[in-house]
PyMOL commands that place a pseudoatom at each C-alpha (Angstrom):
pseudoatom trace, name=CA, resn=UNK, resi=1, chain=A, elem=C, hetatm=0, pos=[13.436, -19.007, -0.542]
pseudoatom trace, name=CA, resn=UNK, resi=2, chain=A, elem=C, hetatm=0, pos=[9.931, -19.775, 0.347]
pseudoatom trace, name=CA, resn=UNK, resi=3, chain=A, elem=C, hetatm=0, pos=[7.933, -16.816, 1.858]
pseudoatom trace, name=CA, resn=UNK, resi=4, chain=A, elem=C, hetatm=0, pos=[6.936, -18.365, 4.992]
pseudoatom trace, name=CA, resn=UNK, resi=5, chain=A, elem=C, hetatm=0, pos=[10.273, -18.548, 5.955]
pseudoatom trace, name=CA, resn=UNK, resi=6, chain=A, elem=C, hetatm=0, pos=[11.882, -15.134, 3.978]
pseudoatom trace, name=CA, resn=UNK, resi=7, chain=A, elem=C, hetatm=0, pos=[13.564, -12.650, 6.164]
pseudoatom trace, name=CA, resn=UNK, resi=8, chain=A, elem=C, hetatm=0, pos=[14.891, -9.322, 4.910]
pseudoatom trace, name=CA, resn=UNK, resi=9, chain=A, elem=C, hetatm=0, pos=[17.391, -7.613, 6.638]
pseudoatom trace, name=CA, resn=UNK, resi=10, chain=A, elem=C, hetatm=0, pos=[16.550, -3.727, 4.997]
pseudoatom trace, name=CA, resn=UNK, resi=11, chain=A, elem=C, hetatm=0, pos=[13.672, -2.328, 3.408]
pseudoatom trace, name=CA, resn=UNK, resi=12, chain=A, elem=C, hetatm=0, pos=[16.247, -2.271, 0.083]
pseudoatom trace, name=CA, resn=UNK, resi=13, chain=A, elem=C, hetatm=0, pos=[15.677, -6.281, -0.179]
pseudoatom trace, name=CA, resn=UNK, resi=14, chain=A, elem=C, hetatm=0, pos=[11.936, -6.310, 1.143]
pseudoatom trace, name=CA, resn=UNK, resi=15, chain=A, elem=C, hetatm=0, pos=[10.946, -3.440, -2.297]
pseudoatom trace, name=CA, resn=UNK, resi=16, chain=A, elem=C, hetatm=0, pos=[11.617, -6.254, -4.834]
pseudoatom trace, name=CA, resn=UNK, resi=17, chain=A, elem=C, hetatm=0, pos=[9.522, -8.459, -3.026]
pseudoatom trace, name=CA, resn=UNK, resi=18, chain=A, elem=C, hetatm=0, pos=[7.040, -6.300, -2.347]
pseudoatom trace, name=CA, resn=UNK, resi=19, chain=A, elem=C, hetatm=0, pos=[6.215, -5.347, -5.702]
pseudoatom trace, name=CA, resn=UNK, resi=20, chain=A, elem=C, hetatm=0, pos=[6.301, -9.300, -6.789]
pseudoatom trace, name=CA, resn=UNK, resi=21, chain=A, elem=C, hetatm=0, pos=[3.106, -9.268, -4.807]
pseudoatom trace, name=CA, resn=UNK, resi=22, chain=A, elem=C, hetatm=0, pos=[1.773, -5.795, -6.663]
pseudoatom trace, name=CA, resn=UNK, resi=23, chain=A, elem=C, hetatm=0, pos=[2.162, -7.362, -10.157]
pseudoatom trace, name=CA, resn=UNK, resi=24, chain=A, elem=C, hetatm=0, pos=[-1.496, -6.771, -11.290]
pseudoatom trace, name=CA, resn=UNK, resi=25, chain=A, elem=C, hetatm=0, pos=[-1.792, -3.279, -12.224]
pseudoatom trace, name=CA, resn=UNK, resi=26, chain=A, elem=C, hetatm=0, pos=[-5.471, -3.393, -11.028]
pseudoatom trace, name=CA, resn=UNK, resi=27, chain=A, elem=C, hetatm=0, pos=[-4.213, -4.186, -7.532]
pseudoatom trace, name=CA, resn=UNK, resi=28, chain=A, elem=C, hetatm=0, pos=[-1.466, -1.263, -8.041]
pseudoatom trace, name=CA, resn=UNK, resi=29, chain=A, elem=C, hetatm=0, pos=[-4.186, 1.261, -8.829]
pseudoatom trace, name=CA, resn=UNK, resi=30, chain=A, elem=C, hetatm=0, pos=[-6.040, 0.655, -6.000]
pseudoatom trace, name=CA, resn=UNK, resi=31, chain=A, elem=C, hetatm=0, pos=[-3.198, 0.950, -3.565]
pseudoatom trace, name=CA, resn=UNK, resi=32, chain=A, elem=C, hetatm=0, pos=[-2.610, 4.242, -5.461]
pseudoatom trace, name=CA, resn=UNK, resi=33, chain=A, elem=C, hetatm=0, pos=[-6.479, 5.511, -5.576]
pseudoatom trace, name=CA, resn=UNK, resi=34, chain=A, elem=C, hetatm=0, pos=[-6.441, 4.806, -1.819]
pseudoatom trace, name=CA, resn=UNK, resi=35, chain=A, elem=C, hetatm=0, pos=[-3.216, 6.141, -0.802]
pseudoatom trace, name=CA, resn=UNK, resi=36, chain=A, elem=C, hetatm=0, pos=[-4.124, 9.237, -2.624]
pseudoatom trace, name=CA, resn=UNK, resi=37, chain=A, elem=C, hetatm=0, pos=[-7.939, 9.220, -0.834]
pseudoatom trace, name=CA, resn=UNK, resi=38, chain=A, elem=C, hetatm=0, pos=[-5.695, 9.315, 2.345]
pseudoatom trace, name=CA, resn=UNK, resi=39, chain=A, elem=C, hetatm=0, pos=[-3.577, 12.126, 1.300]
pseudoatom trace, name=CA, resn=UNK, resi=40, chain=A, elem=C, hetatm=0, pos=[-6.945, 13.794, 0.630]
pseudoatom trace, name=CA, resn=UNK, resi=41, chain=A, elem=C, hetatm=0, pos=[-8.541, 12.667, 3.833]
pseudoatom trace, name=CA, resn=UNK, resi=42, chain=A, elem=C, hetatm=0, pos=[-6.406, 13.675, 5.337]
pseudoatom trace, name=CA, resn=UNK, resi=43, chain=A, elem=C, hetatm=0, pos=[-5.698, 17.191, 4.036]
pseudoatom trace, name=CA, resn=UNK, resi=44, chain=A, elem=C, hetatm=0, pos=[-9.159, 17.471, 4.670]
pseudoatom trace, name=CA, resn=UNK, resi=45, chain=A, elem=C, hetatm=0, pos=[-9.449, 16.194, 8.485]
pseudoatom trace, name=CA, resn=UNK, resi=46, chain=A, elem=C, hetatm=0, pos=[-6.302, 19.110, 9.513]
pseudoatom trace, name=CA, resn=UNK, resi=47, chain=A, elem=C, hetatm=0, pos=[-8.243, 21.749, 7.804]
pseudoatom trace, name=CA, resn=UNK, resi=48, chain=A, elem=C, hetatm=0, pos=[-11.596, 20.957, 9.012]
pseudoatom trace, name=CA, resn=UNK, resi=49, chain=A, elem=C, hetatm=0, pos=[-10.011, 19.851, 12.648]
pseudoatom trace, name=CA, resn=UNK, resi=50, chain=A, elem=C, hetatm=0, pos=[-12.084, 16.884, 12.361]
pseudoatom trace, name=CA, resn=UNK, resi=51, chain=A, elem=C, hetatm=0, pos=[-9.777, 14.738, 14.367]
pseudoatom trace, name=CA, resn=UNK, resi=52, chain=A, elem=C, hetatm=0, pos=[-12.073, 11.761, 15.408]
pseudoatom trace, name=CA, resn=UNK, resi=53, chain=A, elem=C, hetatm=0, pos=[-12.168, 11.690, 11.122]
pseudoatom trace, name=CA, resn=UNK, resi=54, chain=A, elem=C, hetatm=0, pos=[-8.219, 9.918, 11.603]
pseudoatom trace, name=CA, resn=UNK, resi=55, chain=A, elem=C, hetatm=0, pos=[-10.371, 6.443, 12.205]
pseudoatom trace, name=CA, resn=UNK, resi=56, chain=A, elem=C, hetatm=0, pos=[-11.121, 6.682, 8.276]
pseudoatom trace, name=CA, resn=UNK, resi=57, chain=A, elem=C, hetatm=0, pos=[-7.361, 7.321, 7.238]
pseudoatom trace, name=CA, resn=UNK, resi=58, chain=A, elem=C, hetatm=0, pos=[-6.866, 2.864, 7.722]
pseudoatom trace, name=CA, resn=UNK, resi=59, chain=A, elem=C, hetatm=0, pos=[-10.404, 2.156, 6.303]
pseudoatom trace, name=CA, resn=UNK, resi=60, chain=A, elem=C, hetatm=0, pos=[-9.242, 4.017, 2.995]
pseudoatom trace, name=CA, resn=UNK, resi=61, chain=A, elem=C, hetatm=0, pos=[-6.214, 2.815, 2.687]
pseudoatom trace, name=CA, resn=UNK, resi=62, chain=A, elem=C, hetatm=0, pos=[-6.311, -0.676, 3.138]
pseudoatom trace, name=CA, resn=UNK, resi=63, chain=A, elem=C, hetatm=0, pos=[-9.861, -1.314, 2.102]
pseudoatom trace, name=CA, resn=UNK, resi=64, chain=A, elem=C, hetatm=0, pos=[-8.700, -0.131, -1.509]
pseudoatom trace, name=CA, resn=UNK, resi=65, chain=A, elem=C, hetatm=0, pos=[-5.355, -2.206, -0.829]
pseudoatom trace, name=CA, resn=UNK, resi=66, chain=A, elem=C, hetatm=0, pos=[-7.207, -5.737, 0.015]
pseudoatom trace, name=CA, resn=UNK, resi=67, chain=A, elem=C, hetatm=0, pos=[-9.801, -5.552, -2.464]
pseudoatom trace, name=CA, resn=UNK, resi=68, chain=A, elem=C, hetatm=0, pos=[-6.764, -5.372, -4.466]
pseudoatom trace, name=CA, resn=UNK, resi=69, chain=A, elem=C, hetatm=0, pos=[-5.108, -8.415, -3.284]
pseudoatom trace, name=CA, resn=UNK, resi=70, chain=A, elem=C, hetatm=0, pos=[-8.074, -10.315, -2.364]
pseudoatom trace, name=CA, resn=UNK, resi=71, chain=A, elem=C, hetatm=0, pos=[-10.149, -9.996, -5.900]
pseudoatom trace, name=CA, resn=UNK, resi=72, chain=A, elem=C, hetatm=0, pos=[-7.133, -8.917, -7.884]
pseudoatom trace, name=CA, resn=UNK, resi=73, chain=A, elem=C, hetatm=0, pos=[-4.069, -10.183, -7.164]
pseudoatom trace, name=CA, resn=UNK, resi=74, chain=A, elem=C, hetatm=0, pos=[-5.337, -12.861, -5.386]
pseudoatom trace, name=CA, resn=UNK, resi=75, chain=A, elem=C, hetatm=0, pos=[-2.544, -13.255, -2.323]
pseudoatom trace, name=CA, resn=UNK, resi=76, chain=A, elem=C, hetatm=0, pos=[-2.427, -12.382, 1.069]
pseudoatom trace, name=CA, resn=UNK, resi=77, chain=A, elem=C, hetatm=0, pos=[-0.995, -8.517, 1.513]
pseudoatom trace, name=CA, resn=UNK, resi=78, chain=A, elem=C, hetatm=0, pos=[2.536, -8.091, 3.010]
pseudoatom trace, name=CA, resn=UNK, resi=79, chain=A, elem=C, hetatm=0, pos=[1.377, -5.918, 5.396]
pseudoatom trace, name=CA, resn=UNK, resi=80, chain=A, elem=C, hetatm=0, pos=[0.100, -9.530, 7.391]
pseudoatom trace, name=CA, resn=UNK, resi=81, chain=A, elem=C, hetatm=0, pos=[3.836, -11.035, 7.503]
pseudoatom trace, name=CA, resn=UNK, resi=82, chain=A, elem=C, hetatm=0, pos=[5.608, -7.301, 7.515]
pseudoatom trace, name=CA, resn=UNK, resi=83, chain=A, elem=C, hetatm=0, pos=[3.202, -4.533, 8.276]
pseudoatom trace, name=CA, resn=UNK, resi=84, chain=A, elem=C, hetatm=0, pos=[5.954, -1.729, 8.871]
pseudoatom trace, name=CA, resn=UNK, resi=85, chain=A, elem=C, hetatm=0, pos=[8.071, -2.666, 5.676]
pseudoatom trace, name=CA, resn=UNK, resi=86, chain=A, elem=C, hetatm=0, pos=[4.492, -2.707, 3.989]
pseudoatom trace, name=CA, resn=UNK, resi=87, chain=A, elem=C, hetatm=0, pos=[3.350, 0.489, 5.158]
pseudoatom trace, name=CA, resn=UNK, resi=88, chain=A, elem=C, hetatm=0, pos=[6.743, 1.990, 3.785]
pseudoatom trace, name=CA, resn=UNK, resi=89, chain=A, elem=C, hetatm=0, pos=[6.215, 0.004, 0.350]
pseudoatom trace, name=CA, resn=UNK, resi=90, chain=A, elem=C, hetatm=0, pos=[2.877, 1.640, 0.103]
pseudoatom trace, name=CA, resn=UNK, resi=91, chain=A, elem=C, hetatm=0, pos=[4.008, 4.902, -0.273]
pseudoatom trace, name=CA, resn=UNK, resi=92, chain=A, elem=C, hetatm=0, pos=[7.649, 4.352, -2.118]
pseudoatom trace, name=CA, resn=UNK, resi=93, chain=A, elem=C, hetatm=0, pos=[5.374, 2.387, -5.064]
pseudoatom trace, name=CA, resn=UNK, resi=94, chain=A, elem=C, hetatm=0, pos=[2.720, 5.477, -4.863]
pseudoatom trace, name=CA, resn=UNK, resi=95, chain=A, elem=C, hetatm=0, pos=[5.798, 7.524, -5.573]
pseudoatom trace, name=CA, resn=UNK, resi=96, chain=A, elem=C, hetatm=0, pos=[7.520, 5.407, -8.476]
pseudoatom trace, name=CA, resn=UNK, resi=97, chain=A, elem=C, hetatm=0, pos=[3.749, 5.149, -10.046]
pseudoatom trace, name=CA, resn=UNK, resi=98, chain=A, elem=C, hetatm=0, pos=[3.827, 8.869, -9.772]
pseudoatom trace, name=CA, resn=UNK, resi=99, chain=A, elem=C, hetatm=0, pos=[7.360, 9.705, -11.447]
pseudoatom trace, name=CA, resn=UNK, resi=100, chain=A, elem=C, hetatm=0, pos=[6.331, 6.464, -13.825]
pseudoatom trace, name=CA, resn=UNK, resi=101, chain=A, elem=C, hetatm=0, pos=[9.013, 4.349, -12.556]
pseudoatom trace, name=CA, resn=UNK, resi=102, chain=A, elem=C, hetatm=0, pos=[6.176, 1.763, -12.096]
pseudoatom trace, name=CA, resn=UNK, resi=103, chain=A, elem=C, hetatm=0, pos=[3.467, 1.374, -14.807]
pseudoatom trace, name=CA, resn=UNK, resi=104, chain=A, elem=C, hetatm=0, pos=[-0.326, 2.645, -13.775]
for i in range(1, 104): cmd.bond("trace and resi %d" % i, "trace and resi %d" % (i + 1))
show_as sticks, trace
zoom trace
């Protein structure tokens, strides 16, 4: 199926596409340096009450993310086509890199 055309129909399909575009483990450990910056951030920003601080929580995140796709693995990230199915991806491939489902 080409992907300007691909539809999923559950966040089940979108995962194996998803992590067809997070083949370059580079580009993996930055998503997973910046989602754990966020995590951090924004531990951080609730115990400090440093609300105006939530601006940062995107910067991290997808700064690390597209530097990862731009320089790395060289594509486009998913979140452009499928930002809430992205978002989720994010954070299920954080969790398979942490029980080592997914290689670091």
């Amino acid at each position: 199926m080409d992907n300007k055309t691909e539809s999923f129909a559950s966040f089940s399909e979108f995962y194996p596409y998803y992590l067809s575009e997070h083949a370059n483990q580079t580009c993996r450990r930055l998503h997973f340096v910046g989602s754990s910056l966020v995590i951090l951030t924004l531990a951080w920003i609730i115990l400090n009450s440093a609300w105006s601080a939530l601006i940062l929580l995107p910067l991290i995140g997808y700064g690390f993310a597209w530097v990862g796709h731009f320089f790395f693995e060289k594509n486009k990230p998913a979140t452009f086509k499928y930002p809430l199915y992205s978002f989720i991806g994010d954070w299920v491939m954080f969790k398979d890199i942490l029980i080592k489902r997914i290689p670091w």
